[in-house]
Structures are given as structure tokens and as C-alpha cells.
VEXTOR-720923 format. One line per 10 residues: number of its first residue (from 1); their letters; for each residue x, y, z of N, C-alpha, C, O, CB. Coordinates in Angstrom, 1 decimal. Last residue first. Glycine has a CB too. Example, Ala and Ser with C-alpha at 12.3 -4.5 7.8 and 13.67 -1.06 7.14 Angstrom:
2
2	sa	12.8,-2.2,7.1,13.7,-1.1,7.1,12.9,0.0,7.9,13.4,1.1,8.0,14.1,-0.6,5.7  13.2,-5.7,7.8,12.3,-4.5,7.8,13.2,-3.3,7.8,14.2,-3.3,8.5,11.3,-4.5,9.0;
END
This chain:
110
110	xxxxxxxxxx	97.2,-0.7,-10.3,98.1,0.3,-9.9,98.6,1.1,-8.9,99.5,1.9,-9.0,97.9,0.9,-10.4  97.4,-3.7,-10.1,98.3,-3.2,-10.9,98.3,-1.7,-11.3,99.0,-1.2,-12.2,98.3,-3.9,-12.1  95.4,-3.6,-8.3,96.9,-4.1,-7.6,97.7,-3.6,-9.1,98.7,-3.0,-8.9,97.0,-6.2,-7.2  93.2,-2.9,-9.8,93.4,-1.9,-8.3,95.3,-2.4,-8.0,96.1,-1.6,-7.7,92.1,-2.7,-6.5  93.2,-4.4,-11.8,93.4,-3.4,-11.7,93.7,-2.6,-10.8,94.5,-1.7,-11.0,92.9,-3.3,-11.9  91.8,-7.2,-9.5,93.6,-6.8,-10.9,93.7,-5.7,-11.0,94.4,-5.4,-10.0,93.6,-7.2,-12.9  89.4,-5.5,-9.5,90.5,-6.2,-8.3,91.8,-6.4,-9.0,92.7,-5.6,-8.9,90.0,-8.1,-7.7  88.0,-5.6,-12.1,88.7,-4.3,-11.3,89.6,-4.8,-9.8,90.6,-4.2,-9.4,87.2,-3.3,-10.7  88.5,-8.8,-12.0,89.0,-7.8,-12.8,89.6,-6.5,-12.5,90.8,-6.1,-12.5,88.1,-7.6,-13.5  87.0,-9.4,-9.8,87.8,-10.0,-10.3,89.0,-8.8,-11.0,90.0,-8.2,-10.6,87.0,-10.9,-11.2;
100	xxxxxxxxxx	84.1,-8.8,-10.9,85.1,-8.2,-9.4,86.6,-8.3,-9.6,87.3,-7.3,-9.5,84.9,-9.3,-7.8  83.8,-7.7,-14.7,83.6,-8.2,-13.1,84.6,-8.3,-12.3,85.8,-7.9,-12.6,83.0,-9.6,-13.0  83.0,-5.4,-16.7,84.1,-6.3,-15.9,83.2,-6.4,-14.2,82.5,-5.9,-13.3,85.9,-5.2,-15.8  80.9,-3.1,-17.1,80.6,-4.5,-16.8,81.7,-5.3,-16.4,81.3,-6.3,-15.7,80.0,-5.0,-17.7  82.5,-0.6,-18.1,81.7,-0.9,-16.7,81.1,-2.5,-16.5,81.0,-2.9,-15.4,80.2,0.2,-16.7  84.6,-0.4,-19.3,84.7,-1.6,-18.8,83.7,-1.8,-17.6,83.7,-2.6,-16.6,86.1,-1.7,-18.3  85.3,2.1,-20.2,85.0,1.1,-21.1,84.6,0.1,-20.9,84.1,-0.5,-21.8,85.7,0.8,-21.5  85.9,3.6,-17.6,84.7,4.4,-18.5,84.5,3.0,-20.0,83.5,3.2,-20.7,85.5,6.5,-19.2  88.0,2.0,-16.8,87.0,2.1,-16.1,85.7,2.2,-16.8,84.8,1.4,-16.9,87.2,3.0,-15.2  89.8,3.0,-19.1,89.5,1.3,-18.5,87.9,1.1,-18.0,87.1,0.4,-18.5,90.6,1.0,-16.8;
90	xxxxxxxxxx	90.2,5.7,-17.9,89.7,5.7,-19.1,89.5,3.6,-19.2,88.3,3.3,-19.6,91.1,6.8,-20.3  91.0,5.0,-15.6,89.9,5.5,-15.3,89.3,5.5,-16.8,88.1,5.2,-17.0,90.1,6.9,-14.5  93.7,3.8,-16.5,92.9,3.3,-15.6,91.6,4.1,-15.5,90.8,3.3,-15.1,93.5,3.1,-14.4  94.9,6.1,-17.8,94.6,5.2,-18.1,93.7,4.2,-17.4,92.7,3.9,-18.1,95.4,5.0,-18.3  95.0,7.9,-15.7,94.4,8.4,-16.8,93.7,7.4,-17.0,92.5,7.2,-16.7,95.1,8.8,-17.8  97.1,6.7,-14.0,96.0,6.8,-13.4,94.9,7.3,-14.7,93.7,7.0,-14.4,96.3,7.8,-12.1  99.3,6.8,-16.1,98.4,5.4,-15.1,96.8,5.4,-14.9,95.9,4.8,-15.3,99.0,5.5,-13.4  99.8,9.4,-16.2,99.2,8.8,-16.9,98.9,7.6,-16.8,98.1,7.3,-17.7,99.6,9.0,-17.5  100.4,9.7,-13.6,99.4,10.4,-14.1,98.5,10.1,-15.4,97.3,10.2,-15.6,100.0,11.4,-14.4  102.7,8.7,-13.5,101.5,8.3,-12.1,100.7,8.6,-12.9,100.1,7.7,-13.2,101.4,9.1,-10.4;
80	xxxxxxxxxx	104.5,9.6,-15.2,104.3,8.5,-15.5,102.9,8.2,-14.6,102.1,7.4,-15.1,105.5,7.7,-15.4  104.8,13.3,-13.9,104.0,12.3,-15.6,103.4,10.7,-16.1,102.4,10.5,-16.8,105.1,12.2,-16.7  105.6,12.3,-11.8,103.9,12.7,-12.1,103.9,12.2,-13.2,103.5,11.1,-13.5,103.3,14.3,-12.3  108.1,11.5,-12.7,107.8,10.4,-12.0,105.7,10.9,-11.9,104.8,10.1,-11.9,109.1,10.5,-10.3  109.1,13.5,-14.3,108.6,12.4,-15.4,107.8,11.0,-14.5,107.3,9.9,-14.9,110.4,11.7,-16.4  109.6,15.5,-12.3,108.7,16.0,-13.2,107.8,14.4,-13.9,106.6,14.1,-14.0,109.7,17.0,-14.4  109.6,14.0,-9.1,110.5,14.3,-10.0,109.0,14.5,-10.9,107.9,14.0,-10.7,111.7,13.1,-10.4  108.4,14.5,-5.6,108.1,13.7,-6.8,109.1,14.8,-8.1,109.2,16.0,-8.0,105.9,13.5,-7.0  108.0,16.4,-3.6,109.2,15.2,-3.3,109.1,14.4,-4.8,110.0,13.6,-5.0,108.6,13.8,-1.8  105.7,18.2,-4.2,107.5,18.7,-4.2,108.4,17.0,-3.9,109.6,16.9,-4.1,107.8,20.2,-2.4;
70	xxxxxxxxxx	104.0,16.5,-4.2,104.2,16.7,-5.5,105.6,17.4,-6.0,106.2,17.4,-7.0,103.1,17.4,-5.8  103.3,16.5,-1.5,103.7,15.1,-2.4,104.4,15.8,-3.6,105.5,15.5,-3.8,102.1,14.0,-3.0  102.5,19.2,-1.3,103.5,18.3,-0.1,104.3,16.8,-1.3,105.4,16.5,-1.7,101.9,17.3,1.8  100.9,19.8,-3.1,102.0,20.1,-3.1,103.2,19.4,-2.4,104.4,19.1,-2.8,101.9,21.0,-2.7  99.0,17.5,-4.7,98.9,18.2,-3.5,100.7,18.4,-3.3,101.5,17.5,-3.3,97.8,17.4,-2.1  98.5,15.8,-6.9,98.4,17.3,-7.1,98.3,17.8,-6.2,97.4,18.7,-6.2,97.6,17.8,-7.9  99.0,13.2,-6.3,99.7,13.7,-6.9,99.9,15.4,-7.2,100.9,16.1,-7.5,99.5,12.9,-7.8  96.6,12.9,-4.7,97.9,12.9,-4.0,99.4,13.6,-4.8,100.4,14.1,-4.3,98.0,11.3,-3.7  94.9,13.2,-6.7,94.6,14.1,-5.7,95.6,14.4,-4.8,95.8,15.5,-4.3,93.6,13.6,-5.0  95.6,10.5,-8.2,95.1,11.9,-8.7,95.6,13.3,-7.4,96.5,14.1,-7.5,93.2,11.8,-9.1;
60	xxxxxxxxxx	95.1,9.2,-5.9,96.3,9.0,-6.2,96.3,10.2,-6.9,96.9,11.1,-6.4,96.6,7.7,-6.9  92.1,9.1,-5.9,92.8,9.4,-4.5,94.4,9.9,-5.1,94.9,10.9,-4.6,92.9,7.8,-3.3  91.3,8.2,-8.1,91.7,9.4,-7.3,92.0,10.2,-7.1,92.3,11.3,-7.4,91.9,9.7,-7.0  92.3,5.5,-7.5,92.4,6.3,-8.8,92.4,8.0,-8.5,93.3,8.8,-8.7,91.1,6.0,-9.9  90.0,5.0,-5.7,91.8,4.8,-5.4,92.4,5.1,-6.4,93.6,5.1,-6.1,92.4,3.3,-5.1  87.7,5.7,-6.8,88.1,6.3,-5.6,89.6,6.3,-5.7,90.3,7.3,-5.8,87.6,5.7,-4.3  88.0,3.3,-8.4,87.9,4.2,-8.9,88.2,5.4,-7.6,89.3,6.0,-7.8,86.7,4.0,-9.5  87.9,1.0,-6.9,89.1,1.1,-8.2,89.1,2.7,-8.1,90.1,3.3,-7.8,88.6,0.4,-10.0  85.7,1.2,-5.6,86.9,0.9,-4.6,88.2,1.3,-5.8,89.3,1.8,-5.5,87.0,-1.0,-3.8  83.7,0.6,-7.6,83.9,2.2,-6.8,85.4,2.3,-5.9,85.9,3.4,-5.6,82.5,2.5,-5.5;
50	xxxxxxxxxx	84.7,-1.9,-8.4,84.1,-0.8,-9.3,84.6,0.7,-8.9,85.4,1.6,-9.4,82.4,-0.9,-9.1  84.0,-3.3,-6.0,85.2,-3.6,-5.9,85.6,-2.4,-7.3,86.7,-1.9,-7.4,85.6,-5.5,-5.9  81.3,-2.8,-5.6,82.1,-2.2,-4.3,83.5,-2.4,-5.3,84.1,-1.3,-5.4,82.1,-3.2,-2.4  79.9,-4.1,-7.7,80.3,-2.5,-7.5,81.0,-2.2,-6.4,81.3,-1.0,-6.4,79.1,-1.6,-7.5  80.5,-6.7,-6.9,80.7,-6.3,-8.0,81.2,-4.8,-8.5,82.1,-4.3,-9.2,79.7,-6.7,-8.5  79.5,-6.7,-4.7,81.1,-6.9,-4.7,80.8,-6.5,-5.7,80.9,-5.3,-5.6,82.0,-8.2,-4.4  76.7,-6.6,-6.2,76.9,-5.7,-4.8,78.7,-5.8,-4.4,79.1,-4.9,-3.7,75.7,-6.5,-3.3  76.4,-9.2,-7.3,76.5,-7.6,-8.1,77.1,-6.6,-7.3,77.9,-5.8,-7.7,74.8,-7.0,-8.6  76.7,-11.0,-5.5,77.5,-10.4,-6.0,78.0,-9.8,-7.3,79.1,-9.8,-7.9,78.0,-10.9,-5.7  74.4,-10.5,-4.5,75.2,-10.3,-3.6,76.8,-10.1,-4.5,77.8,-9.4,-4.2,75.0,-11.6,-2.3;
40	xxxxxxxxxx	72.2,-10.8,-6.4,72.3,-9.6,-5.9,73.5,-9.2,-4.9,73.8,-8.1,-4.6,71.2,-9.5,-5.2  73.0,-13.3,-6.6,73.3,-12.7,-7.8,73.4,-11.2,-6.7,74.5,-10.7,-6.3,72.0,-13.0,-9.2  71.7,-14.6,-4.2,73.3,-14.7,-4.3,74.0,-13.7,-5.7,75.2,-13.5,-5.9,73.5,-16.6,-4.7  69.2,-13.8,-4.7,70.1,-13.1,-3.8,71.1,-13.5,-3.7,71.9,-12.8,-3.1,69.9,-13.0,-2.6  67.2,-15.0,-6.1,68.5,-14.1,-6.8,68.9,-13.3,-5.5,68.9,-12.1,-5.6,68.0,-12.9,-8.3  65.9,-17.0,-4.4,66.9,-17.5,-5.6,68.0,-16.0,-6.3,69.1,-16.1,-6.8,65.8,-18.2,-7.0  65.1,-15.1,-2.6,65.7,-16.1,-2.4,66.9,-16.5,-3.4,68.1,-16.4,-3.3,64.7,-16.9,-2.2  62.7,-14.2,-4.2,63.8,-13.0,-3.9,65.4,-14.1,-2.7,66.4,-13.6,-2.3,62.6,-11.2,-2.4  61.6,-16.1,-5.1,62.3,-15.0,-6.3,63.5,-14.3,-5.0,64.8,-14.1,-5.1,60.9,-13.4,-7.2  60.4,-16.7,-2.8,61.2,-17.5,-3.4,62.1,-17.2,-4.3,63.1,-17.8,-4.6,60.5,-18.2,-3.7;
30	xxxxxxxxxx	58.9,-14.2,-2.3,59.7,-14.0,-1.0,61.0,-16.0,-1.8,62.1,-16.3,-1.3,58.0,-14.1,1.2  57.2,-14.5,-4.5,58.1,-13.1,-4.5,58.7,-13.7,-3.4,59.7,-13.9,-4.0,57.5,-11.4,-4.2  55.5,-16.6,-3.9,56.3,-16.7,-5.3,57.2,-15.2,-4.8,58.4,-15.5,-5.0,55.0,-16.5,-7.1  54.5,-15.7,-1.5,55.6,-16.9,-1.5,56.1,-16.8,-2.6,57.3,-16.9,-2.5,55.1,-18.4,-1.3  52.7,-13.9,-2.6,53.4,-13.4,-1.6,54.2,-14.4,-1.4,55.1,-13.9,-0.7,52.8,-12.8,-0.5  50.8,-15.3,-4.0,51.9,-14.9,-4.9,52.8,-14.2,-3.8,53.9,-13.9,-4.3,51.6,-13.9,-6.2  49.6,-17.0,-2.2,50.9,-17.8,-3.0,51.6,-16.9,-4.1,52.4,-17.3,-4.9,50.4,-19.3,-3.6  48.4,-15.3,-0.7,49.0,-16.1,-0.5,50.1,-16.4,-1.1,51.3,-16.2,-0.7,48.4,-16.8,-0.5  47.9,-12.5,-2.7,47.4,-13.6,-2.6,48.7,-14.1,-1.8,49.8,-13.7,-1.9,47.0,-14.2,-4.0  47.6,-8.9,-2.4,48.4,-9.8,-3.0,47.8,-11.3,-2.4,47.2,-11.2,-1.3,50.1,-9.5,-2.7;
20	xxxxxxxxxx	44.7,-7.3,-3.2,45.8,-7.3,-2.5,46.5,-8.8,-3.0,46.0,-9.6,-3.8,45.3,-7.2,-0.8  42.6,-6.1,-4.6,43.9,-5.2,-4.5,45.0,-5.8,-3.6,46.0,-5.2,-3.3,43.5,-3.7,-3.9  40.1,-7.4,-2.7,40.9,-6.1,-3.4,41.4,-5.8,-3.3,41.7,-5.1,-2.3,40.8,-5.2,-3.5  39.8,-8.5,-0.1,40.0,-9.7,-1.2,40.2,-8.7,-2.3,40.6,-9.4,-3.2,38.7,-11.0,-1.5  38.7,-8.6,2.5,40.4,-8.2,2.3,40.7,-9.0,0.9,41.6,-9.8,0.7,41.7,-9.1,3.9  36.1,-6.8,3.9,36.7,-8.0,2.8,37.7,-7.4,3.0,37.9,-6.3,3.4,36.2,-8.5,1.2  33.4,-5.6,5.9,35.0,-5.4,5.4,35.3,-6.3,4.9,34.6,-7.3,5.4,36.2,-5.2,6.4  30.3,-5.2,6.0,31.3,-6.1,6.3,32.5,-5.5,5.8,32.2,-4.6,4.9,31.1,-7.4,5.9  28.0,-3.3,8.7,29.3,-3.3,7.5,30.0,-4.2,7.4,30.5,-4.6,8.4,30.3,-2.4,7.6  24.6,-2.5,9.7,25.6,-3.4,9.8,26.5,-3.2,8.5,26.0,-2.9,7.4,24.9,-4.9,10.0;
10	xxxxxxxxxx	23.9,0.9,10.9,24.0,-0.1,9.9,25.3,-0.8,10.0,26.4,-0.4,10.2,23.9,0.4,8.5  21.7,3.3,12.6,22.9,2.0,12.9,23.1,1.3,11.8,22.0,1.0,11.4,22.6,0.8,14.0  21.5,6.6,13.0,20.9,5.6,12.7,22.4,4.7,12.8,23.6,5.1,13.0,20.1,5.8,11.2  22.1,9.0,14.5,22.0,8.0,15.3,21.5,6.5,14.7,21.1,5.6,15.3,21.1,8.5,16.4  22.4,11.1,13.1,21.4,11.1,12.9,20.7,9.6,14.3,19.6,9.2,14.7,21.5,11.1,11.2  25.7,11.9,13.7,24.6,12.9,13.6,23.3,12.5,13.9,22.8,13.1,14.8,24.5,13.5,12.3  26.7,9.5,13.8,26.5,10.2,14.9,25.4,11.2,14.9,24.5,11.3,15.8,27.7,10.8,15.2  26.0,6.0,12.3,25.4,7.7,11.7,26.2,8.7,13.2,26.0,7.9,14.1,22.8,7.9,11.7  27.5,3.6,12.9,27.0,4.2,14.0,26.8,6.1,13.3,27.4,7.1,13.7,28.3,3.7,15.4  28.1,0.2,12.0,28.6,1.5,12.0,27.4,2.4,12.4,26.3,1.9,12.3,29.1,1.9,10.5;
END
């Protein structure tokens, strides 16, 4: 290294041995992240199929209270959608851990 101001010179070494991750623990993380990626994948269905219930709950909500739909629909025929759809969301708010499976039943039974 090279003073500018003063022009003096001194030799520097650099190390890479602070603070940084080792060999074999950068293999222990890239083997972790191996073994739980099948979990991670289907935690990940797990919540798609979660949010997919829930949106489509809704949606149905949303369809029910938009006029166009709601003039072709009989009083007890909302009532009954409505309270489906209640139900299911109140499911939802009990059941956050059900798995895919499950909210997948749900989606078809409403």
C-alpha cells in the first residue's frame, strides 16, 4: 500500500479467516437446506391451497352482494350461501394448521 500524500510504501496482507463462514459449515447449510425442502414445498401447497379457500369464500361473499347476482338469487337462497360461506371462514380462523388436503375438501364442499 502506497501513503499518496507522503509517498511512503508498506507491505499489507489481507486474511479471509474473520467472520466468515467455513467450508464445511457452508456444506452443513446448503445439506439442511436440501433435506427440508421437500417440507418447505409442502408448507408452500399447504398455504396456497389455505389462501385459495379463502379468496374463494370471498369471492362468493362478494358475488353474493353485487346486485346483478343478487337480483337473480331468492331471499333464503343468500341466506343459505351466506351462511356457508360464514361458516367456512369461521373453519378457516380455527383451522389454521389443517393441512392441503383438508382446505382442498373444503373448497369442493363449498
Amino acid at each position: 500500500a502506497v501513503d499518496k500524500t507522503t509517498g511512503k510504501t508498506e507491505r499489507i496482507t489481507i486474511t479471509n479467516d474473520k467472520g466468515r463462514l467455513s467450508a464445511e459449515q457452508i456444506e452443513k447449510m446448503v445439506q439442511d437446506a436440501e433435506k427440508y425442502k421437500a417440507d418447505d414445498h409442502k408448507q408452500k401447497e399447504r398455504i396456497e391451497a389455505k389462501n385459495g379457500l379463502e379468496n374463494y369464500a370471498y369471492s362468493i361473499r362478494t358475488s353474493i352482494a353485487d346486485e346483478a347476482v343478487a337480483n337473480k338469487l331468492d331471499a333464503a337462497d343468500k341466506k343459505k350461501l351466506n351462511d356457508i360461506v360464514d361458516s367456512t371462514l369461521s373453519w378457516l380462523d380455527t383451522h389454521q394448521g389443517a393441512n392441503k388436503e383438508e382446505f382442498d375438501a373444503k373448497q369442493k364442499e363449498l
